[in-house]
C-alpha positions in Angstrom: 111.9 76.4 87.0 110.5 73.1 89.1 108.5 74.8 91.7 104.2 74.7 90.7 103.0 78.0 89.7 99.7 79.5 89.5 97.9 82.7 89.3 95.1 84.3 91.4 93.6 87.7 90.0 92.2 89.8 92.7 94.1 88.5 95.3 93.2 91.0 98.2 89.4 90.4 97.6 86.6 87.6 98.1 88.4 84.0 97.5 91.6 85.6 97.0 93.2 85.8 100.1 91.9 81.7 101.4 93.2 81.0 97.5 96.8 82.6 97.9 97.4 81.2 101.0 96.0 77.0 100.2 98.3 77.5 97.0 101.4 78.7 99.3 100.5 75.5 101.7 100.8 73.0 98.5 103.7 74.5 97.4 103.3 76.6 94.7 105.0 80.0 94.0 101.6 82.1 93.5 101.5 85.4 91.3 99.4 87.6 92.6 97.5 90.2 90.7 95.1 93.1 92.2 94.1 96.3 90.6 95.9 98.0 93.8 99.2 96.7 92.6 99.6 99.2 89.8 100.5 101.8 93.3 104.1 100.3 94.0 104.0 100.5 97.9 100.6 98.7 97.7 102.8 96.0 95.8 105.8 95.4 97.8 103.2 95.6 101.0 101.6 92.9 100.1 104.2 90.7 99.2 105.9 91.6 102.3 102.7 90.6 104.1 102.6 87.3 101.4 105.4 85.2 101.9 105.9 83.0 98.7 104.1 85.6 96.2 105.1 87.6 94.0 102.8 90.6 92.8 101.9 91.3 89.6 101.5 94.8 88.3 100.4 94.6 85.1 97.1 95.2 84.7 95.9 94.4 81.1 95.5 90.6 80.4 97.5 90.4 77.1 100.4 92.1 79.1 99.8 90.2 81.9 99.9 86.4 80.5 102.8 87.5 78.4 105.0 88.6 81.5 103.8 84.8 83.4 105.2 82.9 80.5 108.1 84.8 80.0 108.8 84.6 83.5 108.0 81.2 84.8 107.8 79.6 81.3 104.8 77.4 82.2 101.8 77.9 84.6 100.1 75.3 86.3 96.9 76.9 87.9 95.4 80.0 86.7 92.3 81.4 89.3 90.0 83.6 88.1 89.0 85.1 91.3 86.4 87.7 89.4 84.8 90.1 92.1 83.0 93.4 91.5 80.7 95.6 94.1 77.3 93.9 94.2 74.5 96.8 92.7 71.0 96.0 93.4 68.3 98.1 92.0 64.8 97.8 89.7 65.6 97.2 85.6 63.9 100.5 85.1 66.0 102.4 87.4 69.0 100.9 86.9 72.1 102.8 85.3 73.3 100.8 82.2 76.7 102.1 83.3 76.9 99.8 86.3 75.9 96.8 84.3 78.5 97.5 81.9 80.9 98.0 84.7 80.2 94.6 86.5 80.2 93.0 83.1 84.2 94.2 82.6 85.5 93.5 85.9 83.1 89.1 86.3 82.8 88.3 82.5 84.9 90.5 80.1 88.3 90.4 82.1 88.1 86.4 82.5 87.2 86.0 79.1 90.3 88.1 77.9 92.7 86.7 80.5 91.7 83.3 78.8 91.9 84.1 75.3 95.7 85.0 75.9 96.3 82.1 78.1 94.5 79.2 76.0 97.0 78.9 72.9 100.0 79.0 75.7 97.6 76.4 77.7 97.7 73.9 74.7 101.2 74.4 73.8 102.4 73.5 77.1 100.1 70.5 77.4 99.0 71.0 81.1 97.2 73.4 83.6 94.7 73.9 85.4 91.7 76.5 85.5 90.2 77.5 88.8 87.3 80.5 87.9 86.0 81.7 91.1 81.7 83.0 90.4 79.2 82.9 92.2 75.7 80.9 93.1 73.6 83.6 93.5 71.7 82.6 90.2 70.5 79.6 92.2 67.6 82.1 93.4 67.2 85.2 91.5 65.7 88.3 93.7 63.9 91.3 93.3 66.3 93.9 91.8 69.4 91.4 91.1 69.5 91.7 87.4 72.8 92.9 87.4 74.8 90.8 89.4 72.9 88.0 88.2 73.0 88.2 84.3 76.9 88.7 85.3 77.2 85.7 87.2 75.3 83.6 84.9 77.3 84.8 82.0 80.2 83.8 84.1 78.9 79.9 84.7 78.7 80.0 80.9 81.9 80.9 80.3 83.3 78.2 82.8 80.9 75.6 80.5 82.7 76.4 77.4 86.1 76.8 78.4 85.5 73.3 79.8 84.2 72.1 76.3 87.5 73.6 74.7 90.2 72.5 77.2 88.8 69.1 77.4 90.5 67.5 74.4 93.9 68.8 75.6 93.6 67.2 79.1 93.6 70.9 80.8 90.3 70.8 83.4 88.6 73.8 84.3 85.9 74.5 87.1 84.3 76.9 88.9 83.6 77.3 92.8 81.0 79.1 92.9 80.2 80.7 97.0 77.2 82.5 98.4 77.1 83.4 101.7 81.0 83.2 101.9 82.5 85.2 104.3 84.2 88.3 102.8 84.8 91.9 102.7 83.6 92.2 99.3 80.3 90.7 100.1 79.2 89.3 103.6 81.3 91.8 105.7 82.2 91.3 109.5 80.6 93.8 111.3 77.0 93.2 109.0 76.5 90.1 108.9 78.8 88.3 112.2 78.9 91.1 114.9 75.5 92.8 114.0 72.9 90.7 115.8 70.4 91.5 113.0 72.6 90.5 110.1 74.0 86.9 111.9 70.2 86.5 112.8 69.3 86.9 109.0 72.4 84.4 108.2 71.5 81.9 110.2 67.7 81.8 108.9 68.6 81.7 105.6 71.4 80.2 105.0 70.7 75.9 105.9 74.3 75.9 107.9 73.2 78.6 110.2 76.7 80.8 109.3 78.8 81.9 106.4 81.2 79.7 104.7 85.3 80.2 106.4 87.9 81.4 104.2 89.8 79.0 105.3 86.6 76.0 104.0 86.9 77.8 100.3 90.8 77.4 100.0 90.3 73.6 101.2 88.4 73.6 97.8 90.4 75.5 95.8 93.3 73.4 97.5 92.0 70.3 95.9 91.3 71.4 92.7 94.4 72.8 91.9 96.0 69.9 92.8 94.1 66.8 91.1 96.3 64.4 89.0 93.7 63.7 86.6 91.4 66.4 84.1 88.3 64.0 83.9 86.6 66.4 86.4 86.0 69.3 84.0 83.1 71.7 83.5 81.5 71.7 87.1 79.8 74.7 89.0 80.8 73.5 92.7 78.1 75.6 94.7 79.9 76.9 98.0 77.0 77.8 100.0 76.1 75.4 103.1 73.3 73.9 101.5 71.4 77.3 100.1 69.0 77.6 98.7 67.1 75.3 100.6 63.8 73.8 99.9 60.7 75.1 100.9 58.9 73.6 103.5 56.1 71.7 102.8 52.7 71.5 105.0 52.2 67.9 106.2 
């Protein structure tokens, strides 16, 4: 096949849907994978809705980068769009369960999609590796212990992959958003039409909003489509200058 190809996980949550559609834009044929796509009519929706997708419905990683090389033969841009329901609650009354959980669905999953895709990576001699995490590590909170130690984790990951991949010339980076616009975290109708929750946006966050999807898919627009691999192993924070400083008396 000639046409670029690449792969967004969880493509009907957080960077997903501003991912899918900057990929479409630069000409790439996009697989799309979602746990909703194992329901069939959930499947052929969206890529009735998704000109220029098709949707994956496999599920398990092995399964799943078997099926994109068999398919497409070689994949240029894998993103790791890794998204799970923030829990915030105290260490001691937290429910290991829901660590675990978020652990399977931000660190585990990625790390198993890219153990199947790395020897396939280095035999093809090219690609590119887009992981989608999160800033929120930037200032840890009261009660974020799970979502953080996830998201760190994640950075890690991105870090050693990096180290890996390096010598064969295939990059890999991570965008990593706060106070993005999304469903999944920053909802409409909380934090944009509730005046108490755009109040609280625009006091915390130094550009007075949330980030566009359409601002996040410039970057992952970019990324997936840079000639050179010399840029490797970066966290791009995606948060309109948060955390700021605190200000200082005079």
């Amino acid at each position: 096949m000639t046409s670029k190809t690449a792969l967004v996980t969880n493509a009907s949550d957080y960077v997903g849907p501003p991912a899918v559609k900057a990929l479409v834009e630069s000409g790439f044929s996009v697989i799309a994978h979602d746990p909703t796509f194992s329901d069939a009519e959930k499947r052929h929706k969206y890529q009735d809705q998704n000109p220029g997708t098709v949707a994956a419905e496999m599920q398990d990683a092995k399964e799943l980068v078997k099926y994109l090389w068999d398919a497409y033969e070689t994949l240029d841009v894998i993103v790791s769009n890794d998204t799970y329901p923030v829990i915030h609650a105290p260490i001691d009354e937290s429910d290991v369960s829901d660590l675990y959980a978020t652990l399977e669905s931000v660190l585990i999953y990625p790390f198993k999609l890219m153990q199947q895709a790395i020897p396939r990576l280095k035999k093809q001699g090219k690609g590119n590796v887009i992981m989608v995490t999160s800033c929120r590590t930037e200032l840890p909170l009261p009660g974020g212990s799970i979502p953080d130690i996830a998201r760190a984790g994640a950075n890690a990951l991105v870090k050693s992959l990096s180290l890996e991949l390096a010598p064969y010339a295939i990059p890999v980076n991570a965008i990593a958003p706060n106070y993005l616009y999304s469903e999944a975290y920053f909802p409409k109708a909380k934090f944009i039409d509730n005046p108490k929750g755009k109040a609280f946006i625009e006091e915390t966050v130094p550009a007075g909003r949330l980030g566009e999807p359409e601002e996040v898919g410039e970057l992952v627009k970019y990324l997936a489509n840079m000639k050179g691999s010399f840029h490797t192993g970066t966290i791009i924070k995606f948060a309109g200058g948060w955390p700021a400083a605190p200000e200082r008396p005079v």
